[in-house]
C-alpha positions in Angstrom: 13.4 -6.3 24.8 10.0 -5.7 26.2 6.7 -8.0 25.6 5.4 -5.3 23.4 8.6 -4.9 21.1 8.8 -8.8 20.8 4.8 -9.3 19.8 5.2 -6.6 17.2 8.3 -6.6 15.9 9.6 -10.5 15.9 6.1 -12.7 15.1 2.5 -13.0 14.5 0.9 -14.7 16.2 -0.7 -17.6 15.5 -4.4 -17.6 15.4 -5.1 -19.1 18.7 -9.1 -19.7 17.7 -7.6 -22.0 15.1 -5.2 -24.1 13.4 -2.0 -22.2 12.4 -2.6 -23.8 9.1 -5.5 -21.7 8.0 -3.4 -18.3 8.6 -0.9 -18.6 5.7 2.7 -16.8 7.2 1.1 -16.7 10.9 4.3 -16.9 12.1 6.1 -14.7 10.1 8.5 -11.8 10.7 6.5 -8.6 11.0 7.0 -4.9 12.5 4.0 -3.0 13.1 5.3 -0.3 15.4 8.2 1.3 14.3 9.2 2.6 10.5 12.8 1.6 11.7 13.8 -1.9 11.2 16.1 -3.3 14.1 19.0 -4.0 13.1 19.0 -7.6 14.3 17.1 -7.9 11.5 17.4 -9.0 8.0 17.1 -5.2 6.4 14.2 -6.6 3.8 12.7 -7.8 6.8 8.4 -7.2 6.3 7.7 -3.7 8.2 4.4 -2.7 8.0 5.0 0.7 8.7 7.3 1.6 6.2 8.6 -1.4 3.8 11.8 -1.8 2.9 12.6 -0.6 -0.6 15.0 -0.3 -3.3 18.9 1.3 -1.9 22.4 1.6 -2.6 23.4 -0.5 -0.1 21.5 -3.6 -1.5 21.5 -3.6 -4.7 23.1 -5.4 -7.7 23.0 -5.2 -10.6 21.8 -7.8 -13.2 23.8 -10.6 -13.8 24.2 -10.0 -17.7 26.9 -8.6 -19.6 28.8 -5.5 -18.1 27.4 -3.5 -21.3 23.8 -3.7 -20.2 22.7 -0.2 -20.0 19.3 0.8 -18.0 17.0 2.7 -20.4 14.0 3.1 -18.7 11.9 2.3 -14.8 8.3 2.5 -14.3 7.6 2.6 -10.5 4.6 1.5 -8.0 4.2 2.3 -4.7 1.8 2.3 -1.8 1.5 6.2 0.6 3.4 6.3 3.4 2.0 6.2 7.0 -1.5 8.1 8.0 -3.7 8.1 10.9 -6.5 5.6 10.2 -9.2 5.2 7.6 -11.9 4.0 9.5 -13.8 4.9 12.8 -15.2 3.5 15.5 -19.0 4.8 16.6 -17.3 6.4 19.6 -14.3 6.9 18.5 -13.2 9.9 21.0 -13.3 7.4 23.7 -10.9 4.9 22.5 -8.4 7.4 22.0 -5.8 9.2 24.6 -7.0 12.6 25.6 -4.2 14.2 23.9 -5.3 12.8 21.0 -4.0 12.7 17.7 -1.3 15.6 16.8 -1.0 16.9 12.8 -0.1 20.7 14.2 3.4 19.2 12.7 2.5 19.0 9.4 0.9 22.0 7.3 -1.5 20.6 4.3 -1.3 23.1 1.5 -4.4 23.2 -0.7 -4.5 26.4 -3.0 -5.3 27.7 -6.8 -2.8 28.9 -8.6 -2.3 32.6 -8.7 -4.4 32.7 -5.2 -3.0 33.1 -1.6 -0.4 29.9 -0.6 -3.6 28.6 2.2 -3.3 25.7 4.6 -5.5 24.2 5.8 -5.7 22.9 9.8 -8.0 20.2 11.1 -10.0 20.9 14.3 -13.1 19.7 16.4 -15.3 22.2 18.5 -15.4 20.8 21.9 -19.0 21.8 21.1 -20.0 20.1 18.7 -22.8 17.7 19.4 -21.0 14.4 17.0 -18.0 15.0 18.8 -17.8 11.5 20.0 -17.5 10.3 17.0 -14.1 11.8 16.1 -11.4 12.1 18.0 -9.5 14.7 20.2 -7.0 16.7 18.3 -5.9 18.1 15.1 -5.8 15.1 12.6 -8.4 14.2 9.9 -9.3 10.7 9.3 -6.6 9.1 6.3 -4.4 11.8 6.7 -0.5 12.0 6.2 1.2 12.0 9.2 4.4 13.9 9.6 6.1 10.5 10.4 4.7 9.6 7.1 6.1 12.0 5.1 9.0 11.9 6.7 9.1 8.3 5.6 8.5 9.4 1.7 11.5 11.8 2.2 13.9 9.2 3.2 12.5 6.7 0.6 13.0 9.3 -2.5 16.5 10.1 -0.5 17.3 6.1 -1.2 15.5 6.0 -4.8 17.9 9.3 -5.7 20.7 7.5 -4.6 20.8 4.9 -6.6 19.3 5.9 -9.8 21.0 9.2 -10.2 24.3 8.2 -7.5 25.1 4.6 -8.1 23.8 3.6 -11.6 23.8 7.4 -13.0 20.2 6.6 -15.0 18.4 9.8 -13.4 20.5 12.9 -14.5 18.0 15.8 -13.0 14.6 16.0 -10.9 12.6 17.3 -13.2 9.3 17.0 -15.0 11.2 16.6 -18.6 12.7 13.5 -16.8 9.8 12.0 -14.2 6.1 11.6 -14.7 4.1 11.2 -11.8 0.4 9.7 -11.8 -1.6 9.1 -8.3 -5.0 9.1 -6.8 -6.9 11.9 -6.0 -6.5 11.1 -2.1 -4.2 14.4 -0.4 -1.9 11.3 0.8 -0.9 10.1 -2.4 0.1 13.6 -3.7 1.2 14.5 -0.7 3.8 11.0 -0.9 5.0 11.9 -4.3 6.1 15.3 -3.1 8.2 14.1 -0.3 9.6 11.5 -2.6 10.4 14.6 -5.0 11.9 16.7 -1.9 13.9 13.3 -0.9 15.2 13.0 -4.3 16.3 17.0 -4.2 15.8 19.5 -1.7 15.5 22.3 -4.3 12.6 21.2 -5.7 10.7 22.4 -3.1 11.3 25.8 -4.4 9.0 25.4 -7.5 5.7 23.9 -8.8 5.1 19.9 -10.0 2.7 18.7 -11.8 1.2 15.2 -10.6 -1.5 13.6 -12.9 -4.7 11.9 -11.6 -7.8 10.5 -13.5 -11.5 11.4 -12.4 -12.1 9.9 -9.3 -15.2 8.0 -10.2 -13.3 6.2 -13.0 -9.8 6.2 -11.5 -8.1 2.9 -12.5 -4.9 2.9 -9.3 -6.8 2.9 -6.8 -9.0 1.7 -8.4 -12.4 3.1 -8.2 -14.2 2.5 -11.0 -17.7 0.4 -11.0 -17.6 -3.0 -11.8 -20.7 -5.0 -10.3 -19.5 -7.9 -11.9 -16.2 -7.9 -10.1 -18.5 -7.4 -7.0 -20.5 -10.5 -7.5 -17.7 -12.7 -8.0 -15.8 -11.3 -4.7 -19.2 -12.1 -3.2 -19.4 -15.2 -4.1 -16.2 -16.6 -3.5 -16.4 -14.8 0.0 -19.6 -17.0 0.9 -18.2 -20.3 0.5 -15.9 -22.6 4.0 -12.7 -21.2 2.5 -13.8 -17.8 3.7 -16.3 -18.6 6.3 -14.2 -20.7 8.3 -12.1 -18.5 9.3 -15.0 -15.9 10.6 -16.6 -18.7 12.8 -13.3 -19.7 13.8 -11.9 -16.5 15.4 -15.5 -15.6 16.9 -13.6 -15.2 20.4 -11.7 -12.9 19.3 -14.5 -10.7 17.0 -16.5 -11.0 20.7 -13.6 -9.6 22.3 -12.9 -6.7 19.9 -16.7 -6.1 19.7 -17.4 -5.5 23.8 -14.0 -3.1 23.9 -14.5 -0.9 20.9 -18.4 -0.9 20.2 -18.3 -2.4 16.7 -21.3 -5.1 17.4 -23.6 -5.5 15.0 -22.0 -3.6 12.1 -21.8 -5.0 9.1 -18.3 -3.3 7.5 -17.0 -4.9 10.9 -18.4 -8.1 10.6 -17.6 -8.9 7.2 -14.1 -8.8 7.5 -10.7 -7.7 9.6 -9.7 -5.3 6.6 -11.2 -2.3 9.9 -9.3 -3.7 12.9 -6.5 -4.3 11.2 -6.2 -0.1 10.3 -7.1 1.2 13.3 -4.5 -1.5 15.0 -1.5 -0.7 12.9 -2.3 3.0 11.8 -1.8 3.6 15.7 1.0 1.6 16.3 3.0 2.4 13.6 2.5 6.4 14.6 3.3 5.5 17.9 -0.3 5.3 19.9 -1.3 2.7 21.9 -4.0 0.4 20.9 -7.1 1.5 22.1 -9.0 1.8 25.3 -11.9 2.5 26.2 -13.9 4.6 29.3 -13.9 1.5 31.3 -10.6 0.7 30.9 -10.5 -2.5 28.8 -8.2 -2.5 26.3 -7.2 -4.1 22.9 -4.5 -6.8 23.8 -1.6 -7.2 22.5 -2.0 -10.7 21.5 -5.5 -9.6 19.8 -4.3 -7.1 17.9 -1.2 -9.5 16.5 -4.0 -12.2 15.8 -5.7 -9.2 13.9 -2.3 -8.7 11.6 -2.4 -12.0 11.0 -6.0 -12.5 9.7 -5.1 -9.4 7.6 -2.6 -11.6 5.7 -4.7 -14.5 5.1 -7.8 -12.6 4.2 -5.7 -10.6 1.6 -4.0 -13.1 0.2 -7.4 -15.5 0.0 -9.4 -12.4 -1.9 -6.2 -11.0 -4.3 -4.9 -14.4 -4.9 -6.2 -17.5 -4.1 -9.7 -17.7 -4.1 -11.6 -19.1 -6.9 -12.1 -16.7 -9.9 -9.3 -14.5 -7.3 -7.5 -13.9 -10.6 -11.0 -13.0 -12.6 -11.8 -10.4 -10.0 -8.6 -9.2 -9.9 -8.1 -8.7 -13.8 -11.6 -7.0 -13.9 -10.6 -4.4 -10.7 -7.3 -3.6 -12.1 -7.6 -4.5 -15.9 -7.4 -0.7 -17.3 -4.1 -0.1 -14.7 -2.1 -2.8 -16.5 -3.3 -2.4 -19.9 -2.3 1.2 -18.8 1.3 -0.3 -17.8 1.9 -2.6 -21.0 1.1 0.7 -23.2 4.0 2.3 -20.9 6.1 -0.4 -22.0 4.4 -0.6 -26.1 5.4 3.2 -26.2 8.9 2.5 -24.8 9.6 0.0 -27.4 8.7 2.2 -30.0 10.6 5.3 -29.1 7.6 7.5 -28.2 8.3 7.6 -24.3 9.9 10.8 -23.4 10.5 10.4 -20.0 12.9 8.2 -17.7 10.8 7.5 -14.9 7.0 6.7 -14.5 6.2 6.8 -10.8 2.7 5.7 -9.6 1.5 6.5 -6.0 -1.5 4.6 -5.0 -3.1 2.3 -1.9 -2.7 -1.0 -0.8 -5.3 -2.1 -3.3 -3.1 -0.9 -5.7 0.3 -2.9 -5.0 -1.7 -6.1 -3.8 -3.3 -6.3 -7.3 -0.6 -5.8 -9.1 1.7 -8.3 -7.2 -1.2 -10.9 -8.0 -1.3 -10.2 -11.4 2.6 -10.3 -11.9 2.5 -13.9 -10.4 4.1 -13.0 -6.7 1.6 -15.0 -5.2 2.2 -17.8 -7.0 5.6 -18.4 -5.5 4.4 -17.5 -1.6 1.8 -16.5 0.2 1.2 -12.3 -0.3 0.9 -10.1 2.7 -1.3 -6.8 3.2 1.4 -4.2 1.2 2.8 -2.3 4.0 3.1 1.1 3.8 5.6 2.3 1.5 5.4 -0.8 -0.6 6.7 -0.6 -3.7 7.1 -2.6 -7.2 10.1 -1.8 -9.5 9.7 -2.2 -13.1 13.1 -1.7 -14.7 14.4 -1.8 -18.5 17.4 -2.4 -19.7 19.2 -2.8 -22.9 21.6 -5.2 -24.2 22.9 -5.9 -27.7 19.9 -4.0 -29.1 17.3 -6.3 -27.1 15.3 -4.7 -24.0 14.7 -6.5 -21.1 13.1 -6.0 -17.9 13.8 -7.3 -14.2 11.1 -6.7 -11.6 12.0 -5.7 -8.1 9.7 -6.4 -5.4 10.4 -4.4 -1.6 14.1 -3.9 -3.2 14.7 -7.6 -3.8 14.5 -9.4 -7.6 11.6 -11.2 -7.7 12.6 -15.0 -8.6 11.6 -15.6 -12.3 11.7 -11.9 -13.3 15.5 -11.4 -13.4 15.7 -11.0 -17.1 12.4 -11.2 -19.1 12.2 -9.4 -22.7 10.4 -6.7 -23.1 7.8 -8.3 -25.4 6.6 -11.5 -22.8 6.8 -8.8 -20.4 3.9 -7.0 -21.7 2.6 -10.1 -22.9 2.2 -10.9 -19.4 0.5 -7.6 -18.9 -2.1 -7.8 -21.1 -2.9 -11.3 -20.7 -4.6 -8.9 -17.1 -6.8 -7.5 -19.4 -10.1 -8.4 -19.6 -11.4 -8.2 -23.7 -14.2 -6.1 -23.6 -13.5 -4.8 -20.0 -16.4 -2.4 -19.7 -18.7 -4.9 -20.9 -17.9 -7.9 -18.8 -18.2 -5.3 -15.8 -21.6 -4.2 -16.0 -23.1 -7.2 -17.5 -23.4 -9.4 -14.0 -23.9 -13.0 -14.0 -26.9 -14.7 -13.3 
């Protein structure tokens, strides 16, 4: 196996700036550059680019009476693989001179009753910002065919054993599946290759996805909430945080002279940019970057990078102090919007089988905070694909439900009635939720 394949696929690295200590799962199993998983791994091994999820192959089903019958799933899950989010100031240095390829993927984005149009991304050679994008025909955050690829294969897996093994999902169709995302192309653009996964056929007809306003939108989420903000701030200014800044100085000096990011704030403040840029290239199969002079990111660097990622996502989502009052204000509405999934569901008024939501990253990390993962271990940055399984089942007139994180039961939510289920929901929700948003502390 070559240096490359063992730094990204077997470990992270240590930090090497400081103690292992202060890097929760520093050393833990991790693939960043393949959505394959060898298979010298465990299968539920962490893989970045494209988690493991729910299959046929691994599952089983609860260990309650033979009569339990599943009634009823309500599904999270991060997009699939894209080209990055962010940008360096001269990005179209750091990047081969092929550049980035999307001629592979068409991106339809049409009115009903107009012409079927696609649309296809590309940069003048003349155009005087130039440097700031790079060479070829992807746009920043985009799908990647790999990606959707990925969300094929994942709905292929969710198909199987809903509608195969266990026989719950009888027909893809809207009568049967509700489907609720961001506004982002990605998300929509997910949810219809889970659809195609699930059956081929239904790429033959029309789908209706549902999204909220995008200033208000509660999965990503995106709604303002200054008072979230100041406490983030806060707990983001004290050793606990800071530490780990001054510590890994090196390596911020390192990234800086190699990729031009001195002396930006959005670069400064945290890892959150290095580690996209890092993994959205090597999970699409780039190199890391490079730039005119021929330095380049290291190896080691960009492993230390992954492994920040972790801490500083686990520190801000779970546990900081007030971690769980920031977290409750950010994503209050989406659970108070999940326990009135499971209210209706209880009452008979849910007319559908499956609820599937395709969000971000900030979506499953807030929700597997609020559900108590944390709590048990250290979380990790949700890879892409992530994905939370909410199912209900029935039993002697009683509902139930069992929560299924990356397709493996999450200890201590095997078997949890319905009721402290949504108990535990709401107990996310904020009283008062606008209010306590805009009214910031002193």
């Amino acid at each position: 196996m070559s240096s490359r394949a063992r730094l990204f696929v077997h470990l992270i690295l240590a930090l090497a700036s400081g103690p292992a200590s202060s890097v929760p799962n520093a050393s833990a199993p991790g693939i960043y550059n393949s959505s394959t998983t060898p298979s010298n791994l465990p299968w539920n091994t962490y893989n970045y680019c494209n988690a493991p999820h729910v299959n046929a192959k691994h599952y089983s089903k609860p260990n309650q009476d033979a009569k339990a019958e599943l009634v009823f799933l309500n599904v999270m899950m991060r997009h699939h693989k894209r080209t990055p989010d962010n940008l360096y100031p001269n990005e179209n240095e750091l990047n081969p001179t092929a550049g980035w390829d999307c001629t592979n993927f068409l991106q339809f984005n049409y009115g009903g009753g107009g012409a079927q149009v696609y649309h296809n991304t590309l940069t003048p050679p003349t155009h005087p910002f130039r440097s700031q994008m790079w060479n070829g025909t992807c746009d920043e955050g985009q799908l990647t065919a790999g990606g959707l690829q990925d969300a094929i294969a994942h709905g292929k897996d969710f198909w199987e054993l809903y509608h195969g093994t266990l026989g719950f999902l009888n027909q893809v169709d809207e009568s049967e599946i509700h489907i609720r995302t961001s506004t982002e192309d990605r998300t929509m653009q997910v949810a219809s290759g889970m659809l195609f996964g699930m059956d081929p056929a239904s790429a033959q007809r029309s789908w209706p996805v549902y999204t909220q306003p995008s200033t208000i939108d509660s999965l990503v989420p995106s709604y303002s909430c200054p008072q979230a903000d100041a406490v983030r701030a806060a707990y983001q200014s004290v050793p606990a945080w800071t530490d780990h800044l001054s510590q890994n100085a090196g390596l911020k000096a390192r990234l800086d002279a190699t990729l031009g990011t001195a002396g930006l704030a959005d670069w400064a403040s945290w890892y959150d940019h290095f580690f996209d840029t890092f993994s959205s290239r090597t999970c699409n199969g780039h190199t890391l970057p490079c730039n005119s002079t021929g330095a380049c990111v290291s190896e080691a660097d960009a492993a230390q990078v992954f492994a920040i990622g972790d801490f500083e996502y686990n520190y801000i989502w779970n546990t900081a102090e007030n971690a769980t009052e920031y977290n409750q204000l950010t994503f209050g509405v989406m659970f108070s919007e999940l326990a009135q999934n499971f209210i209706s569901f209880s009452a008979g008024h849910e007319t559908h089988r499956l609820r599937l939501y395709v969000g971000h990253d900030g979506s499953l990390i807030r929700l597997a905070s609020g559900l108590g993962f944390g709590q048990q271990s250290s979380l990790r940055w949700p890879a892409l694909g992530s994905e939370v399984v909410m199912e209900v089942w029935k039993l002697k007139g009683e509902f139930y439900v069992r929560v299924l994180h990356e397709g493996t039961v999450v200890e201590g939510m095997s078997w949890v009635p319905i009721s402290v289920f949504v108990d535990k929901l709401q107990a996310q929700v904020p009283a008062d939720i606008f209010q306590r948003c805009m009214q910031v502390s002193a």
